[in-house]
N, C-alpha and C positions, 0 to 999 in steps of 0.2 A: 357510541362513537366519540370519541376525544374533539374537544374544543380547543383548539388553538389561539392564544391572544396575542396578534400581532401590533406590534408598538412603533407608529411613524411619524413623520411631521407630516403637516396637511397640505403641504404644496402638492400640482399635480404631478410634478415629476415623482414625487416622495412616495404619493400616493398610485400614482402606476407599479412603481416600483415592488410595494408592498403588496397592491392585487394580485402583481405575477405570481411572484412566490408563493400566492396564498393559492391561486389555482394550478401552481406544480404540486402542492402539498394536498389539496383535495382530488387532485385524479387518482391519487393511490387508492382513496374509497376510503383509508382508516383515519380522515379528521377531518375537521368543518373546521374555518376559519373565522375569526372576525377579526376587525382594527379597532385598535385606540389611538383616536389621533392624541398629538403632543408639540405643544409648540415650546420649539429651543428659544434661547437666547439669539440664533441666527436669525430667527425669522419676526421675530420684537425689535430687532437693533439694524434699520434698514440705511442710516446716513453715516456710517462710520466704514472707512477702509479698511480690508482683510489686512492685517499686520499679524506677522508670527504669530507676536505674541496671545491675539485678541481671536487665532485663528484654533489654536489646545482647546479642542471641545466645545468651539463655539456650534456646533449643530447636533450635537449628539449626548452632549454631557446630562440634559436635562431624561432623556432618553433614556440612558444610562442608571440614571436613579431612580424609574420608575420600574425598570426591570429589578433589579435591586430588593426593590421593594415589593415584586409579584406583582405588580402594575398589568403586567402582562407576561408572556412565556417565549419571547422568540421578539429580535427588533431586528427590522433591516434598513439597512446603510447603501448609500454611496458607498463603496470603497475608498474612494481616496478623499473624505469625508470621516472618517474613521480612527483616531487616535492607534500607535501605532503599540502603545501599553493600554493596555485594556485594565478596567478596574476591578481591584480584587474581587474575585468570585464571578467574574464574567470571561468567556472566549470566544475567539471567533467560532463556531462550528462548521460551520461552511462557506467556501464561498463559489460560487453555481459557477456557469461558463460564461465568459465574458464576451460583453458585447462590443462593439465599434469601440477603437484607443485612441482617434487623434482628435485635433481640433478642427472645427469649421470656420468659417470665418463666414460672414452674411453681411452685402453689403448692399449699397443702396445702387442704380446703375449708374449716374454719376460719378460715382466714385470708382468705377472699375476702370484699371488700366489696362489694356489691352497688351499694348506695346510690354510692358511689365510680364503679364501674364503669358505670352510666346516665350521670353527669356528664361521662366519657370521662378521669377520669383515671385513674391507676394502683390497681388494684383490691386492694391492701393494706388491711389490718385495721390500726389505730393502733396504733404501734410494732411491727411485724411483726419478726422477725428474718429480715432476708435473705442468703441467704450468695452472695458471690462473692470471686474473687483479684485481680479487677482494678480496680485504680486509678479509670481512667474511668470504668467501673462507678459505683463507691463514690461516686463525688464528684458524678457527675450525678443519680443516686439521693438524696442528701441533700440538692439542689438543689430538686428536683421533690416531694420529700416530706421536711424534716428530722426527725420525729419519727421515722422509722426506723431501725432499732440495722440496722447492716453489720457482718455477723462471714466474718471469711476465711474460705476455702472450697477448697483444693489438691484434687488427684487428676483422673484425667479422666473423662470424660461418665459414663460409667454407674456411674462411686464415685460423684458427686456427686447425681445424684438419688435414690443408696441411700440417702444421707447425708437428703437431705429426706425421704423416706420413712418414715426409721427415728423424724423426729422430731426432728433437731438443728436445724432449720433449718423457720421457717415459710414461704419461699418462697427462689428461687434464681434467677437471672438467667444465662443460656447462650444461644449464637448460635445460631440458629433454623435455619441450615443444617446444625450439625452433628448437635442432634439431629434432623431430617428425614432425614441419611443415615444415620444408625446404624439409625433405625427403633425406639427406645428403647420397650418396654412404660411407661406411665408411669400405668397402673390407680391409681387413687384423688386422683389430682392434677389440679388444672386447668390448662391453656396457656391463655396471653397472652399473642398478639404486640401487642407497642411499636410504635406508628408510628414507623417506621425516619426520618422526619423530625423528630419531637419527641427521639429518640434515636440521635441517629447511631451507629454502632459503628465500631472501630476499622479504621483505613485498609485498605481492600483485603478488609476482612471477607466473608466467602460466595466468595471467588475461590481458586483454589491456583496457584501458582505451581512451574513445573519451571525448576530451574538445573541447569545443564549447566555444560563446561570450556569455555573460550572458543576453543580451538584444535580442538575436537572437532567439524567441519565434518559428516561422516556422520550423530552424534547430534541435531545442531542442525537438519538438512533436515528428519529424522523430526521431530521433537517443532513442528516451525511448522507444519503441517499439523494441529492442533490449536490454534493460536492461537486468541482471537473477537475482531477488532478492536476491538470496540466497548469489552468489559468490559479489555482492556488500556487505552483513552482515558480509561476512568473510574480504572481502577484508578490510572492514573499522575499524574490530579489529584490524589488523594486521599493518592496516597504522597511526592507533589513536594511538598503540604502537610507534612506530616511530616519529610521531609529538611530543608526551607527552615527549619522550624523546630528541628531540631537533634535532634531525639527518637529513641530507641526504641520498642518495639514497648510499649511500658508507660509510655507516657507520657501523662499525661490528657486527650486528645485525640478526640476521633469526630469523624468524617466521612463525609458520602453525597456523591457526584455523580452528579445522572444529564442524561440526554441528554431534551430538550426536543423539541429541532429536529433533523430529519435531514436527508440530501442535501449540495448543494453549499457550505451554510453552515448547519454543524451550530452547535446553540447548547447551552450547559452550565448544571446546575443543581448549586451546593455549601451543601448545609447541615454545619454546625458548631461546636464547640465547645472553649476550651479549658481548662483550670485551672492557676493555681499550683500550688505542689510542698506548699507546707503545706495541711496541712488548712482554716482557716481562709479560706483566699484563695477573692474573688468568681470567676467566670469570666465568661465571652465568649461569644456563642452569635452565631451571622452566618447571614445566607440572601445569597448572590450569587448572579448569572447572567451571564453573557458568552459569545460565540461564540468565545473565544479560549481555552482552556486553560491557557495559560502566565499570560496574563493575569490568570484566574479565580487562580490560585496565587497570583503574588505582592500580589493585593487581599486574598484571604486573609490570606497571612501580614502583611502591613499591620494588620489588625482584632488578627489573633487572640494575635499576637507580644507585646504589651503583657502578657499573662496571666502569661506567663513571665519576662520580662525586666525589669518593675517601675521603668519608668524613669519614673513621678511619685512614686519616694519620695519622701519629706520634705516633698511638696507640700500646702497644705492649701485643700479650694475649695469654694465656696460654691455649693449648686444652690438655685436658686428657681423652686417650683411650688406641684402642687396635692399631695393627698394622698396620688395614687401612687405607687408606685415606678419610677421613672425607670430603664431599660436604660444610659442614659449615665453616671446613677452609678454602676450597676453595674460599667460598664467602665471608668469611670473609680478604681476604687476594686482592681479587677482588677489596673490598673496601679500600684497601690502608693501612691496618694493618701487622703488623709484626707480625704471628704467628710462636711461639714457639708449639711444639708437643709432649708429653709427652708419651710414652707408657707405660701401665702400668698391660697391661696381653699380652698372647703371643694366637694365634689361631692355633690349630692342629687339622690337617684335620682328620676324622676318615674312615676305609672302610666299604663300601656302596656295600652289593651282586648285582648284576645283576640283579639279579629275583624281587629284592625289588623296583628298577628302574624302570621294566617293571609293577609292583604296582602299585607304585607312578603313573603312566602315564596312568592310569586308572580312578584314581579319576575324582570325581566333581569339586573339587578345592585344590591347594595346598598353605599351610601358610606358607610364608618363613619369619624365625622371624627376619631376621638382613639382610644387604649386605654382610656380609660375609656370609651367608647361601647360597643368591644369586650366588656369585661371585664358589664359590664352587660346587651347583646345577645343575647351567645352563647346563654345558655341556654333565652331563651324563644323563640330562633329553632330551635332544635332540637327543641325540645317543640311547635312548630308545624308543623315539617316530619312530625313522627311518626316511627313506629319503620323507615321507608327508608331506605337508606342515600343520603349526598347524590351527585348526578350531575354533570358536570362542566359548564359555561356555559360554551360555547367560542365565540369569532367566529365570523362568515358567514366559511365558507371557511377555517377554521384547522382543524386537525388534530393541532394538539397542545396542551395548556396546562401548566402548571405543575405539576397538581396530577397527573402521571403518567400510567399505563394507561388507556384507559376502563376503565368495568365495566357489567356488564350492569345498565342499566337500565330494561329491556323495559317499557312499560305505565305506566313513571313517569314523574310529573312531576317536572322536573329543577329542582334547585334553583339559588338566583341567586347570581352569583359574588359576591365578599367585595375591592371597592376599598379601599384603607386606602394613607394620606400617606407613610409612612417604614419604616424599620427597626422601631423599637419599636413599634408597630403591626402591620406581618406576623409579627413573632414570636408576637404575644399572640393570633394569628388563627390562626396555623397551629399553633399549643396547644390552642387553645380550639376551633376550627371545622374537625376532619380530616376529609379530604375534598374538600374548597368547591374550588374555584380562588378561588387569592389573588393578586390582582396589586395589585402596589404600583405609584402613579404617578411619571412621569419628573418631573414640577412635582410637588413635596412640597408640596401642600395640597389643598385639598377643590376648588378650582377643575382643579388638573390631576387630577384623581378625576373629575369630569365630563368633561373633553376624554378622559381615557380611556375612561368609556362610551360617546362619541359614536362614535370613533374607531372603536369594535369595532363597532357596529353595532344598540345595545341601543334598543329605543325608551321602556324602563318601568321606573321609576331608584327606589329609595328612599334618603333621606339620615336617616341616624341620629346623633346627635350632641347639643351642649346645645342649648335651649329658643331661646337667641341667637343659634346658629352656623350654620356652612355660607352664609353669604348669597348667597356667588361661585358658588358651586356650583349653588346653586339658579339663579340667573341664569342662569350659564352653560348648564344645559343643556334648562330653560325657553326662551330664544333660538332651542334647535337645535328646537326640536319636540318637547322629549322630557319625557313624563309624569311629572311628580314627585310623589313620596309625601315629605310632610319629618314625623318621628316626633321628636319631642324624647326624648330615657331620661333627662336632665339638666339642670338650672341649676346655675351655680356661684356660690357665695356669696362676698363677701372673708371672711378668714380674722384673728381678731385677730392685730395686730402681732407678726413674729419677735422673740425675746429671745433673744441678743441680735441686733444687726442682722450681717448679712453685712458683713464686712471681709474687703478683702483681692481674690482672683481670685474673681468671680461670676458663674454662668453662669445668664440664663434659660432657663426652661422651654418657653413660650409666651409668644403676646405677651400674655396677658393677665397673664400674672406678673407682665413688665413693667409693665403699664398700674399693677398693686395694688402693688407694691413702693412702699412709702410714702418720701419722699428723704433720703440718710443727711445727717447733722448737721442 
């Protein structure tokens, strides 16, 4: 019988990791395993911050050269742990089915917000101290909540929630897979999983990855027989994102893909995000889909490359809108630009009966024509629906949507999927409304919002938006037969005149910007 030498660090997560593998590879009957433990550089250098740069091979490199050397015949990784160029005469050989992809958050009860936690965001007490090492971490986190103090965090899984325990730390942020393997007691604390879409984690995150020596034929047959195609297709979006763009495994970047569609034309879904290196710097956050993998990558790296590479410094440009904040400047400002902000109408909420709510949440589908519809929406649509979780609105004859797994929702009524015109709109959707199916339309307006609920097959539409708006929409899907509910949340008012006026490169927002944008000189 062949002996197999497996090569790991000796932490316990490393080291569960490595017994798995080792007893998926001894039920076959044809190998016995053993470990060699090995301590990287990650696990000697405990007071120093995960930075890009200190992040290339800081757990794996040492690894890396003992395989190399026949040290042993097979090492298993974290995946997203995992350098994303492997070193000459080494490859990935497999990488198994992957387990749990988002983040947990584990906090102390003190610091649970409750009031936070009905809203559906992150259930932090104001200024919370949260500990983690990671980059991406820290910066998405002060994205989603700035008032939070981020203090570093080293050591692995069961130091660090001693660490919260003991009281240094009012909450802590950790991949959800690795405490589910460890099986951590975590008596007196609470879990919160992050929707793994509002929070991507890092490339490959929940997967492990076995490298082998590339000339090692015998060890390579064993170890494909535990491949899972599917999580290698996602995993290699996620890590080609990463490569494309130049990074380490510490590089502030998250990313999910998952699989949509299956069969003969599978379709991919990539959510993501990324930041500059200073603290300071906006980031990028994208939702694509294509049936193309390669494709889905290099649209990626298109969006998300600007974060990092800053090629509108020096630029300085004028955005003209209403009072929100604009996703465009954001990424425009990501890329290194000086954006000026012009308002130029003002948004007034309008009321919305109860009864009209419990309408709404009746529908087939509802058109939110703007993010400020959304932003408005969201939460009296939730408080309508009550305390069920929402269910998925799928086409006659679809079987998969956007919004992932089904889940059991025996006996409910399901709630109506969430149309919305563009990018910055599914973003504010899939923040604000987890769960729904969000589909954004191919015509970026409220009229292709209605051709896409005809299309699906919906007959009972509600359009939410200003007092003004929507007209196409309404037409449009009045024409097809199909029941409109129109809810005004809004009118817009003009806005007194910008001081000073926009010079220079100016971008509107809508056309009604346009329309208010009073004429320079």
């Amino acid at each position: 019988m062949k002996t197999l030498r497996i090569g790991t660090r000796g932490s316990d997560l490393a080291l569960w990791q490595a017994r798995h593998i080792s007893s998926l590879l001894e039920a076959s009957g044809e190998v016995r395993c053993e470990l060699v433990i090995v301590k990287t550089s990650g696990d000697r250098i405990q007071d120093v911050p995960l930075t890009p740069e200190l992040g290339k091979g800081f757990f794996t490199k040492e690894i890396e050269d003992g395989l190399l050397a026949d040290h042993f015949d097979l090492a298993v990784h974290s995946l997203k742990d995992l350098a994303v160029r492997l070193a000459p005469g080494l490859v990935l050989a497999a990488v198994p089915r992957r387990g749990p992809v988002g983040e947990r958050l584990l906090l102390r009860k003190e610091a649970f917000d409750t009031a936070r936690a009905n809203r559906g965001e992150l259930p932090l007490a104001e200024g919370a101290k949260v500990g983690t090492s990671s980059l991406r971490r820290r910066r998405r986190l002060l994205d989603l909540r700035p008032d939070l103090q981020i203090l570093d965090l080293r050591g692995n899984v069961p130091t660090r929630v001693r660490k919260l325990q003991e009281g240094q730390y009012d909450a802590i942020l950790i991949a959800q897979a690795g405490l589910e393997r460890l099986a951590l007691p975590t008596g007196g604390l609470i879990a919160f999983d992050i929707d793994a879409r509002l929070f991507p984690g890092a490339p490959g995150q929940g997967a492990l990855g076995l490298e082998a020596r590339a000339e090692d034929q015998e060890t390579l047959a064993l170890l494909s027989k535990l491949e899972d195609p599917q999580t290698r297709v996602l995993t290699d979006i996620e890590r080609g994102v990463l490569q494309a763009l130049g990074g380490g495994c510490s590089l502030p970047l998250g990313t999910l893909a998952t699989l949509l569609e299956e069969g003969d034309q599978p379709r991919y879904r990539l959510d993501a995000f990324a930041y500059g290196r200073e603290d300071q710097d906006p980031g990028i956050s994208i939702i694509l889909e294509s049936g193309d993998s390669h494709s889905l990558i290099q649209e990626a790296v298109r969006f998300l490359a600007p974060a990092l590479e800053k090629p509108l410094v020096g630029r300085e440009l004028h955005l003209v809108g209403g009072s929100g904040r604009s996703n465009l400047g954001s990424d425009l400002e990501a890329a290194g630009a000086k954006v000026h902000r012009h308002r130029v109408y003002d948004i007034h909420p309008l009321p919305v009966p109860e009864e009209t709510w419990d309408r709404l949440a009746q529908q087939d589908a509802l058109l939110f024509s703007s993010p400020s519809a959304i932003e408005l929406g969201a939460t009296p649509l939730l408080r309508a629906l009550g305390p069920r979780p929402p269910k998925e609105r799928l086409a006659k004859g679809d079987t998969h949507s956007s919004a992932g797994p089904k889940r059991d929702t025996h006996s409910r009524v399901p709630s109506p999927a969430i149309l919305v015109p563009g990018r910055s709109s599914r973003l504010r959707a899939e923040a604000l409304l987890p769960g729904f199916v969000i589909l954004e339309a191919q015509e970026k307006n409220a009229r292709g919002m209605a051709r896409l609920a005809i299309q699906r097959g919906w007959t009972k539409i509600g359009v939410l938006g200003a007092r003004d708006g929507s007209p196409d929409a309404i037409q449009t899907a009045k024409e097809a037969g199909l029941q409109v509910l129109h809810v005004p949340l809004y009118q817009a008012s003009p806005h007194p005149r910008p001081s000073p006026e926009p010079l220079g490169d100016t971008l509107f927002l809508s056309p009604k910007a346009a329309r208010l944008l009073p004429p320079q000189g």
